[in-house]
C-alpha positions as CSV (number, residue, x, y, z in Angstrom):
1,X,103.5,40.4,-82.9
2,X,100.0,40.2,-81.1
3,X,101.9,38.4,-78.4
4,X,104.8,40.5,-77.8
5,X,102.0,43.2,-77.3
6,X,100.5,41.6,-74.7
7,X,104.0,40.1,-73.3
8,X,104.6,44.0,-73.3
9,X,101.4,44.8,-71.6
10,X,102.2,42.1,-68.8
11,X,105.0,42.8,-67.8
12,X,103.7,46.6,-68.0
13,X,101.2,46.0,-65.5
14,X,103.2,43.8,-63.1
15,X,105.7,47.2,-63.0
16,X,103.0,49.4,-62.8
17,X,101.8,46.9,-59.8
18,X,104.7,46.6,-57.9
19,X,105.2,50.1,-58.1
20,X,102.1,51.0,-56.6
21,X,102.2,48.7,-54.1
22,X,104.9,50.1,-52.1
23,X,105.2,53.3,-49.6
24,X,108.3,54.9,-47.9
25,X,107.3,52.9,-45.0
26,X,107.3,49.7,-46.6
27,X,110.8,50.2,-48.7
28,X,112.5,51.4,-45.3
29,X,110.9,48.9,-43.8
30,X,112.2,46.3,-46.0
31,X,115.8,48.3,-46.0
32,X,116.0,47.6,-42.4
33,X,115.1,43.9,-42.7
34,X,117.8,43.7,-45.2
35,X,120.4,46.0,-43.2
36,X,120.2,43.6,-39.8
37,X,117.0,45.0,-38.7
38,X,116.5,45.1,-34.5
39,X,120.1,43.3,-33.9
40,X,121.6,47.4,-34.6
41,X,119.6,48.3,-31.0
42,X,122.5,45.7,-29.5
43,X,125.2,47.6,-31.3
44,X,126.3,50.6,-28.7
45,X,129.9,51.3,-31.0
46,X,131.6,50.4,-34.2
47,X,135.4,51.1,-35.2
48,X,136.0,51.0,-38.9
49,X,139.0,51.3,-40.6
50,X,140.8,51.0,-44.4
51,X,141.8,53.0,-46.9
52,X,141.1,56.3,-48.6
53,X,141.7,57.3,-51.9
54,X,141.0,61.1,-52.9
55,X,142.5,63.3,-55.1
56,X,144.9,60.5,-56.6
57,X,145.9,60.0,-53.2
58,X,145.5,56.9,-50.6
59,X,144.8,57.5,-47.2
60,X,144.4,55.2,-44.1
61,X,141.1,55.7,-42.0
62,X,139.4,55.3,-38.8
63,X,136.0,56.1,-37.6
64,X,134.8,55.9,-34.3
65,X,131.3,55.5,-33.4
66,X,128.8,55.1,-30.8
67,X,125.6,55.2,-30.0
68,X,123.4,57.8,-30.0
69,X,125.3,59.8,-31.9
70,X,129.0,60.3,-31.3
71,X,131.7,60.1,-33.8
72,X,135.5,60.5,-34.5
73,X,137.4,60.2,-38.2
74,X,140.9,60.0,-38.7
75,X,142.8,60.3,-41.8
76,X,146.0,59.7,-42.0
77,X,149.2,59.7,-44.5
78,X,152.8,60.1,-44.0
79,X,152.8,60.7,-40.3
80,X,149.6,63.8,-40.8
81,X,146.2,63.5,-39.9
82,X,143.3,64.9,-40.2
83,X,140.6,64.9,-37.6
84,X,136.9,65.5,-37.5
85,X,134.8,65.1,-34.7
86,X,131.1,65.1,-32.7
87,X,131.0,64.7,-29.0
88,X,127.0,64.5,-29.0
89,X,127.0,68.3,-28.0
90,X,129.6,70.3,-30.0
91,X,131.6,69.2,-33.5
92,X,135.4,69.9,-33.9
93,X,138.4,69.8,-36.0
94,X,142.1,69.6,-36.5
95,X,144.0,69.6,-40.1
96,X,146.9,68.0,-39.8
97,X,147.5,68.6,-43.6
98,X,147.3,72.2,-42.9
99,X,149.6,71.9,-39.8
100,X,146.9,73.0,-37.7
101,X,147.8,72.4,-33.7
102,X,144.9,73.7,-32.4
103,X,141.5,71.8,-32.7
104,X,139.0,74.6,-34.1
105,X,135.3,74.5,-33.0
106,X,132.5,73.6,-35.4
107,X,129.0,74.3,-35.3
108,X,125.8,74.6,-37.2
109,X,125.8,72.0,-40.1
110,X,129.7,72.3,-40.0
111,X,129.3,70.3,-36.9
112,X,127.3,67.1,-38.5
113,X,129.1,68.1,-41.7
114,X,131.1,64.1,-41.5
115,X,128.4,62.5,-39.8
116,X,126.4,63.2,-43.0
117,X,128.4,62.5,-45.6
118,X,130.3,59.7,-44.1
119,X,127.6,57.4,-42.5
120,X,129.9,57.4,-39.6
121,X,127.0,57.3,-37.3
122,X,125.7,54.1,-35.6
123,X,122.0,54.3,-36.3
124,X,121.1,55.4,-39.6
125,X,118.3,58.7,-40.3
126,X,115.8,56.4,-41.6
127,X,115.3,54.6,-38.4
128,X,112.7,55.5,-36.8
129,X,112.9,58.5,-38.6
130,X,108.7,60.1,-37.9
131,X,109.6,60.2,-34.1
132,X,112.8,61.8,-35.0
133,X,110.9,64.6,-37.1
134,X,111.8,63.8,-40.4
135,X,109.6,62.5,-43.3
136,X,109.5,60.3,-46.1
137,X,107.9,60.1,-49.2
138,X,107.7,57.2,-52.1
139,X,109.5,58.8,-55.7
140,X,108.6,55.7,-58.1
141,X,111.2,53.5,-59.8
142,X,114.5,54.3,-61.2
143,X,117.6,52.0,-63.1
144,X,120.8,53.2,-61.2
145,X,123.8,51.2,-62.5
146,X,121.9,48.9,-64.3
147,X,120.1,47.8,-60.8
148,X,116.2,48.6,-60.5
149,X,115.6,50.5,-57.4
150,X,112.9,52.1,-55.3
151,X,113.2,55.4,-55.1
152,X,113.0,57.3,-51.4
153,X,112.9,61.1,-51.1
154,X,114.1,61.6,-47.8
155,X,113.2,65.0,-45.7
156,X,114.8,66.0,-42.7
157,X,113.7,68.1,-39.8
158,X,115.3,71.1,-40.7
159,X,114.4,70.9,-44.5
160,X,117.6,69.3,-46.4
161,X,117.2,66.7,-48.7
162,X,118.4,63.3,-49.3
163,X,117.3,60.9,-52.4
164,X,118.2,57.1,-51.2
165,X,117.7,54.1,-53.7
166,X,117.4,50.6,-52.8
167,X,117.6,47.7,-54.5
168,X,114.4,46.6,-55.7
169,X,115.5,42.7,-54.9
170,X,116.7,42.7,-52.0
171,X,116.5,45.9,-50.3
172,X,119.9,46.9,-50.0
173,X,120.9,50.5,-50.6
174,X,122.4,51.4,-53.6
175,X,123.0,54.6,-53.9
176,X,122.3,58.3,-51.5
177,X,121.9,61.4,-53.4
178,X,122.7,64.7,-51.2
179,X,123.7,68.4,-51.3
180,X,127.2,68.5,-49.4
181,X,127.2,70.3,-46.1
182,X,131.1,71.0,-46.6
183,X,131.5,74.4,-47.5
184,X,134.4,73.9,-49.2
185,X,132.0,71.8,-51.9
186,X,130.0,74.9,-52.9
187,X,126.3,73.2,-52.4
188,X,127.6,70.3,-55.1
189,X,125.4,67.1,-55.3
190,X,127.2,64.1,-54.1
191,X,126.0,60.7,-55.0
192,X,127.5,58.2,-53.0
193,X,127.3,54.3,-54.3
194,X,126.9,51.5,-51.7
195,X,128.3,47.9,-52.8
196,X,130.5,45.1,-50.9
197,X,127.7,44.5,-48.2
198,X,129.3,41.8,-45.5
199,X,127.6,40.8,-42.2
200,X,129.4,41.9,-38.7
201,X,127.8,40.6,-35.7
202,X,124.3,40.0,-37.3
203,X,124.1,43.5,-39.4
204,X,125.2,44.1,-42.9
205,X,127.7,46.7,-43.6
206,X,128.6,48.1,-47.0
207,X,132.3,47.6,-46.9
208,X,133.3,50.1,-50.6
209,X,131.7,53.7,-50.9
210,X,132.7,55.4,-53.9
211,X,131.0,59.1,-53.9
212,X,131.1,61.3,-57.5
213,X,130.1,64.7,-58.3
214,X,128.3,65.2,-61.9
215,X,129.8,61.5,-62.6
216,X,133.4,62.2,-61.2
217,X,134.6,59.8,-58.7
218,X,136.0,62.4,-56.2
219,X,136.4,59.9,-52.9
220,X,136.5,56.3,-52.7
221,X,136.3,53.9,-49.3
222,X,137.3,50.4,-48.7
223,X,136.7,49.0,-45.7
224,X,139.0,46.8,-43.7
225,X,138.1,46.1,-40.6
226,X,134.9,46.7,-38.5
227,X,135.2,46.2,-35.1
228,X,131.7,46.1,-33.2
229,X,130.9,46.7,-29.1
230,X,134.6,47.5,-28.4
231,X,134.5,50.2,-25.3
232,X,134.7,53.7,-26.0
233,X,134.9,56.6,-23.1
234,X,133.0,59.3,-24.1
235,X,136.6,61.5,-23.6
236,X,137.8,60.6,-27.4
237,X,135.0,62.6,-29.0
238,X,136.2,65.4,-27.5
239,X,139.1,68.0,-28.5
């Protein structure tokens, strides 16, 4: 019994320790290490694309991305698609599903709605993320699927909220916690989970996404294909 205590008060202090020991800096730090580091300044665009499955339903998808920050996604089923994008100025889209024609004009949060929730954008917010006005802050330790992860509260500029987790092993992220920006969502929490991580041209990419609300899985990603440097003119972010 006496040693079980102190095995229980060992390993208590070693948690206690580790805990302690790290900062927002040095977990992002260590994210980035683990994500492909300085080799995603030599990435200018990425093309992804797989499958979709929402609402019972499998889609195909493609996302278009370059650097700084333009994007494009395309959904796509029986001959329909649905199209949001981001020209680095202006946000737009065109529902396909709803037989729109017409792109319609986004702005505000509507505008970065995708780029949000869909990590279609090249560089990620925790880069750099003091010169870009945002801030971070350390939240502890907490067991998400079993896994042990660090904890990050993540603040941006204008005041919204993420909560990121990374594995406490080796850094990868596990899982990002964050208010929708689709108004459709009515301010629900989505928790997207991060798994499948595979190495294209020197970074890792996490190649299955499945988001829930309140535990329901309500979209998951697969990733097929992830096509890196390929040229994109600036003309197919825009309507």
């Amino acid at each position: 019994m006496v040693h079980k205590k102190l095995l229980y008060i060992f390993l208590f202090l070693i948690y206690s320790h580790s805990s302690k020991a790290q900062s927002a800096d040095s977990v992002i730090n260590n994210y980035a290490g683990f994500s492909g580091g300085k080799e995603w300044k030599k990435i200018h665009s990425v093309i992804t694309s797989g499958k979709y499955s929402y609402g019972g339903m499998e889609f195909s998808f493609t996302s278009y991305s370059k650097a700084p920050d333009l994007y494009k996604y395309i959904v796509s089923r029986e001959g329909k698609n649905y199209i949001q994008s981001y020209d680095g100025a202006k946000g737009w889209k065109m529902d396909g599903f709803n037989n729109d024609s017409v792109p319609t004009l986004l702005t505000g949060k509507a505008a970065r709605a995708m780029a949000n929730e869909a990590d279609v954008e090249i560089e990620s917010p925790l880069a750099d993320y003091k010169r870009k006005g945002h801030s971070a802050t350390f939240e502890g330790i907490d067991t998400i699927q079993n896994t042990a992860c660090y904890k990050i509260k993540f603040t941006r500029k204008d005041g919204e909220i993420e909560n990121y987790f990374f594995d406490r092993m080796n850094y990868a992220l596990v899982l990002k916690s964050a208010v929708s920006k689709n108004e459709e969502m009515k301010n629900a929490t989505i928790d997207t989970f991060y798994s499948d991580y595979r190495s294209a041209d020197g970074v890792k990419i996490p190649f299955k996404a499945i988001s829930r609300v309140s535990g329901q899985t309500i979209l998951t990603v697969i990733v097929e294909k992830v096509q890196v440097n390929e040229p994109l003119p600036d003309k197919i972010f825009q309507p």
